[in-house]
C-alpha positions as CSV (number, residue, x, y, z in Angstrom):
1,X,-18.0,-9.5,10.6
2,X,-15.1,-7.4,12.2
3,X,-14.5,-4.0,10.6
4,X,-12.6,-3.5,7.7
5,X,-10.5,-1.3,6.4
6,X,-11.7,0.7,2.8
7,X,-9.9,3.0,1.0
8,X,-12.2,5.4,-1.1
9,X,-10.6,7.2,-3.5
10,X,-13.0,10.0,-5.0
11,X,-12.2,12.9,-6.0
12,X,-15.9,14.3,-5.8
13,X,-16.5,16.0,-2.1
14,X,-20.0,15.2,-2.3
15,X,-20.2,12.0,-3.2
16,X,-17.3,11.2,-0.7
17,X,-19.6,12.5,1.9
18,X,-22.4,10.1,1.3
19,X,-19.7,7.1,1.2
20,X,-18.4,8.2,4.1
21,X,-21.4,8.2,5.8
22,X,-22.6,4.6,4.1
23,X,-19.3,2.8,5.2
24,X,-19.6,4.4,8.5
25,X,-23.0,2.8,9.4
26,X,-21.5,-0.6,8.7
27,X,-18.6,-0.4,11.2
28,X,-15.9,-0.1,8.6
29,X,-12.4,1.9,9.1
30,X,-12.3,4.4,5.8
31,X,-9.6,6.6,4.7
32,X,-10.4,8.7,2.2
33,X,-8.0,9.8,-0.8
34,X,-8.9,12.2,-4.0
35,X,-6.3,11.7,-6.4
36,X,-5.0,8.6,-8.6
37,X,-1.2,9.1,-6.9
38,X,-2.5,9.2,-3.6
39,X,-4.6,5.8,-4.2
40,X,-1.0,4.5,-4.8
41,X,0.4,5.7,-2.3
42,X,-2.1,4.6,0.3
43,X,-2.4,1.1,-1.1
44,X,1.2,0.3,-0.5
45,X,1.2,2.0,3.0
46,X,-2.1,-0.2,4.0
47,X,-3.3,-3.1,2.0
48,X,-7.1,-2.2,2.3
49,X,-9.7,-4.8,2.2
50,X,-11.8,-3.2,0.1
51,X,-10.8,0.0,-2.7
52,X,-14.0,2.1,-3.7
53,X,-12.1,3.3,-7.0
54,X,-13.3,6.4,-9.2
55,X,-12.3,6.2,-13.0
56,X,-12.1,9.5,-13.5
57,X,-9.5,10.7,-10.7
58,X,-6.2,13.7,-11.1
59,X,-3.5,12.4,-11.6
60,X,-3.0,8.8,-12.6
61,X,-7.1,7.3,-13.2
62,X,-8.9,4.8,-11.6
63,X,-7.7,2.3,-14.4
64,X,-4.6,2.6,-13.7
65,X,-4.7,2.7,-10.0
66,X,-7.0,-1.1,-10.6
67,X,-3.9,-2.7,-13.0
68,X,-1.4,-1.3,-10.3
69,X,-2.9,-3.2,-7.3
70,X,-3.6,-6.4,-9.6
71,X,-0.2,-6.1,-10.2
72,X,1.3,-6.7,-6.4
73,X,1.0,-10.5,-5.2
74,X,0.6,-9.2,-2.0
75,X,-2.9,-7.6,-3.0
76,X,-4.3,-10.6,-4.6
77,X,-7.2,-10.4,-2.0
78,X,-7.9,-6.8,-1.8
79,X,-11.5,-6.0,-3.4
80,X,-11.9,-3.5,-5.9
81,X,-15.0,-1.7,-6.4
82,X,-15.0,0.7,-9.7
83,X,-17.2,3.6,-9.8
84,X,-18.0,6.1,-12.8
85,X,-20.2,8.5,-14.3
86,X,-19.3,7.6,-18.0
87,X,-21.6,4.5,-17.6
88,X,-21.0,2.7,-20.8
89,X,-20.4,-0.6,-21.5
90,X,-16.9,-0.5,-22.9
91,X,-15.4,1.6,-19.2
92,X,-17.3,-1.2,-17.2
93,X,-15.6,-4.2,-19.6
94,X,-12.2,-2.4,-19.1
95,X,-12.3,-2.0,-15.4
96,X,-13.4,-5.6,-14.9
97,X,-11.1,-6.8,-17.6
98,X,-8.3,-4.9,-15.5
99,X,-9.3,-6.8,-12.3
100,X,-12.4,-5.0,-10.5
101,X,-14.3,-7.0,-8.6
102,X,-17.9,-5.0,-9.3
103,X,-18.7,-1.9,-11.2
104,X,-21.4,0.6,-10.5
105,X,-22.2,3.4,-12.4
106,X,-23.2,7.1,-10.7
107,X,-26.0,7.9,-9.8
108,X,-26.0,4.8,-8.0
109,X,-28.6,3.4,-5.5
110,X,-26.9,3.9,-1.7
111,X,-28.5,0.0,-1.1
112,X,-27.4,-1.1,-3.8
113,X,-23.9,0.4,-3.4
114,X,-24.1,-0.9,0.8
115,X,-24.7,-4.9,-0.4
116,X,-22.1,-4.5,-3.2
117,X,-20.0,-3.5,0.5
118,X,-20.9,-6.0,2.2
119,X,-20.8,-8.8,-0.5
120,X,-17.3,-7.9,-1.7
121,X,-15.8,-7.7,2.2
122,X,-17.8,-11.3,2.7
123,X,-15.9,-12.8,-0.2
124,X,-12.3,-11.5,0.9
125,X,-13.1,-12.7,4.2
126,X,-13.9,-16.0,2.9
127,X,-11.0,-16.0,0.0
């Protein structure tokens, strides 16, 4: 698979270090934003293939940021991967309801997190 482009928005520095380091190994193009706004922002500049989306971000949250790319036609194929500590059942209903492709909760298993990747870049590819 040819590398993709990801967009990681995560507010956390040491948990964007370990992504970082994850999408690396696997060839990808990553560019790294910590704030709701900035997810915007860097969405309309790029079109990633892939969004590794916080809930809980400053500014506008990782809910909104999900509803605001479902929203543009021309990022019907961007994957959306929602990530939060508050693992209950009701955020990870609301962020699929809202258009995520897959929801993990933190802690979350690195694997786990790496096939999610891979899996969710597979499926735009073949979309």
């Amino acid at each position: 698979m040819p590398p993709k482009s990801i967009l990681l928005v995560e507010d956390e520095d040491n948990i964007a270090l370990a992504l970082e380091y994850l999408v690396g190994k696997g060839g990808h193009r990553m560019r790294r934003v910590a704030s709701g706004d900035a997810a915007l922002t860097a969405v309309a500049d790029e079109a990633p293939d892939l969004v590794l989306l916080d809930v809980t971000l400053p500014g506008c949250s990782g809910f909104e940021v999900c509803q605001a790319i479902r929203a543009q036609p021309r990022l019907a194929r961007t994957r959306i991967l929602m990530m939060t500590a508050r693992g209950g059942a009701v955020e990870r209903r609301k962020g699929l309801a809202l258009g995520a492709d897959a929801f993990l909760t933190k802690p979350f298993d690195m694997a786990e997190l790496g096939q999610q990747i891979d899996h969710l870049l597979a499926e735009r590819a073949d979309g």
